[in-house]
C-alpha positions, -999 to 999 in steps of 0.1 A, spaced: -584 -55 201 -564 -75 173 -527 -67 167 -520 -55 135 -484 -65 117 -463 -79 149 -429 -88 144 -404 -98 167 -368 -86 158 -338 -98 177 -308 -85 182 -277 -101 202 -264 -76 228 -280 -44 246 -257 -26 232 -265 -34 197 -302 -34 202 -296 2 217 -277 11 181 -304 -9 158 -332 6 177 -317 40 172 -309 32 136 -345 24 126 -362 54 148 -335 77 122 -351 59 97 -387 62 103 -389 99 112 -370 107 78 -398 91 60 -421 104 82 -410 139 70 -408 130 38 -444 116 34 -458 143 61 -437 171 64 -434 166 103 -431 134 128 -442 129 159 -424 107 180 -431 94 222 -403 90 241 -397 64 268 -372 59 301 -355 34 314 -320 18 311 -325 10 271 -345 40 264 -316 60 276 -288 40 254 -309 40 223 -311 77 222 -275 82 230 -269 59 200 -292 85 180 -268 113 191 -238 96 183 -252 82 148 -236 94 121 -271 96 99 -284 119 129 -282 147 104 -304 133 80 -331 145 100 -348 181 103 -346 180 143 -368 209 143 -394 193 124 -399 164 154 -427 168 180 -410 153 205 -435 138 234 -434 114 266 -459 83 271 -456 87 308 -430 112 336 -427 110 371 -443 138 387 -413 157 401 -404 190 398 -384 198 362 -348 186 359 -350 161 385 -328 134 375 -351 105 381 -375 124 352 -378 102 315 -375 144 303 -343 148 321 -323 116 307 -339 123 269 -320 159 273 -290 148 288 -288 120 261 -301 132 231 -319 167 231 -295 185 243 -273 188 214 -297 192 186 -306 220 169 -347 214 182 -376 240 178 -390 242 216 -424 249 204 -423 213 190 -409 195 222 -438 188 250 -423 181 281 -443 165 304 -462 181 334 -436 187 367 -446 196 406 -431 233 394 -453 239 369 -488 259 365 -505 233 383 -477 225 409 -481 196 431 -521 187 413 -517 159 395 -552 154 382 -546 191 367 -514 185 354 -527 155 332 -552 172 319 -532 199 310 -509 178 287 -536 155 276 -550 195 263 -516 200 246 -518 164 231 -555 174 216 -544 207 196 -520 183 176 -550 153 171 -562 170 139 -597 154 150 -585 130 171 -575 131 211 -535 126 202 -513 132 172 -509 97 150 -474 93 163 -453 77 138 -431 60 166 -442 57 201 -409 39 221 -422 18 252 -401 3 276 -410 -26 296 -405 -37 335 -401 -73 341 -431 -69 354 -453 -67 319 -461 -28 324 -455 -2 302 -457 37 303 -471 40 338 -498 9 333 -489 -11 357 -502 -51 366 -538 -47 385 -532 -10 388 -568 8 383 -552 31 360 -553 1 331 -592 5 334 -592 42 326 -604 52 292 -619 90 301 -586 109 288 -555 103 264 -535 112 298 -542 103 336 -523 106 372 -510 75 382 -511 71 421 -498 47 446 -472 33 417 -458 0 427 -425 13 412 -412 47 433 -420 75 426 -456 68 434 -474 96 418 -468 97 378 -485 110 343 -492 88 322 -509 78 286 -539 50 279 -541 23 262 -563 46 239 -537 65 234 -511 47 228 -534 27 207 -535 59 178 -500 56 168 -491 41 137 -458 16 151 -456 10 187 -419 -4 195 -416 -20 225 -379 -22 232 -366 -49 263 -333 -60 274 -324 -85 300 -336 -120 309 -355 -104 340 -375 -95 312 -381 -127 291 -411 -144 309 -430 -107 304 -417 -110 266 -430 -140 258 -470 -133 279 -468 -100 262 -459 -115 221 -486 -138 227 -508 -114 238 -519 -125 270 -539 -114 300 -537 -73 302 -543 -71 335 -514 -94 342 -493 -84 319 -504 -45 302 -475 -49 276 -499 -75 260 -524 -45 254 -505 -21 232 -500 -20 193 -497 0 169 -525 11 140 -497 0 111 -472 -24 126 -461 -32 168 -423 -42 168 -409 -58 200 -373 -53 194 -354 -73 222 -322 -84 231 -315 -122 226 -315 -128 268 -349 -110 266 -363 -133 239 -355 -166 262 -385 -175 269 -401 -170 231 
């Protein structure tokens, strides 16, 4: 597939990355209201993903929002039992969730161990990839209007790692991951094809571990080498990156 509308934006420091990221997510889901009534919005881990959405707490134009108009969703969890710390779910509450004023129906925490399906990960995935379906209008997900990816210095993204088979797998909007170079080894996580049917796909990276992936990844390169080369959005795909990230561009 082509990339539609990439644009590299730079920023100097991870800490202002993690405040301009947060700044423009604000941004986007208040016109996302505005033109829709509701925004949907995929959350990501990781060291970034967890200091962009403490800047979102701490922004003073977090109340220009309608928190309980967000569906808040997750582009891939570790499959651990709820409230475990190493959990994407966990850090988003502990940083941002936790103090807004949120409607639960609208926030759909991904599939734990202690949950109806417990320890069947096959089950559990189809169970959110069902949730993600009622909200497609049509369509296997919701159009998100943001979908947040980090990235390992390793090119993947969500839980699509280098070589893993999972890159291959186009039967559901959600699969089990197993045998995940990166521990835990068992994980939920969404396709390419999903991913694919939101409207901006920001992939956010910090740290000049991460530069060489950067750069395959902007040039879109070889996917199975690099699976950060193989997501966009339908509308625009931002990599917003720290200047020590964008070395090798």
């Amino acid at each position: 597939m082509t990339r539609t509308d990439t644009l590299v934006v730079r920023h100097g420091s991870p800490e202002v990355l993690a405040a301009a990221t947060a700044g423009r997510l604000l941004a986007a889901i208040a016109d996302a209201q505005a033109a829709r009534g509701v925004a949907h919005v995929a959350l990501t881990g990781g060291t970034i993903g967890g200091k962009t959405l403490a800047a979102v707490a701490q922004s003073p134009a977090r109340d220009s929002v309608d928190w309980r108009r967000v569906h808040f969703w997750w582009s891939d969890e570790r499959f651990l039992p709820t409230g475990d710390p190493a959990r994407n779910a966990t850090q988003a509450q502990d940083a941002l969730l936790g103090v807004l004023d949120l409607d639960p129906g609208t926030v759909h925490y991904p599939p734990a161990t202690d949950g109806p399906d417990g320890d069947d990960l096959d089950a559990a995935a189809a169970r959110y990839a069902a949730e993600l379906l009622q909200f497609g209008e049509g369509a296997e997900t919701p159009a998100f209007d943001v979908l947040l990816l980090g990235m390992g210095p390793d090119g993947h993204v969500a839980s699509l790692f280098p070589q893993h088979p999972g890159l291959g797998r186009d039967d559901s909007s959600v699969i089990g991951v197993r045998e995940s170079p990166k521990p835990p080894p068992l994980r939920v996580s969404f396709t390419f094809g999903a991913i694919g049917r939101a409207r901006e796909v920001w992939l956010v990276a910090s740290g000049a571990e991460k530069a060489p992936a950067v750069a395959r990844g902007v040039a879109a390169g070889d996917v199975s080498l690099t699976p950060a080369a193989g997501v966009f959005g339908t509308a625009r795909t931002l990599w917003l990156v720290d200047e020590a990230a964008a070395a090798d561009l």
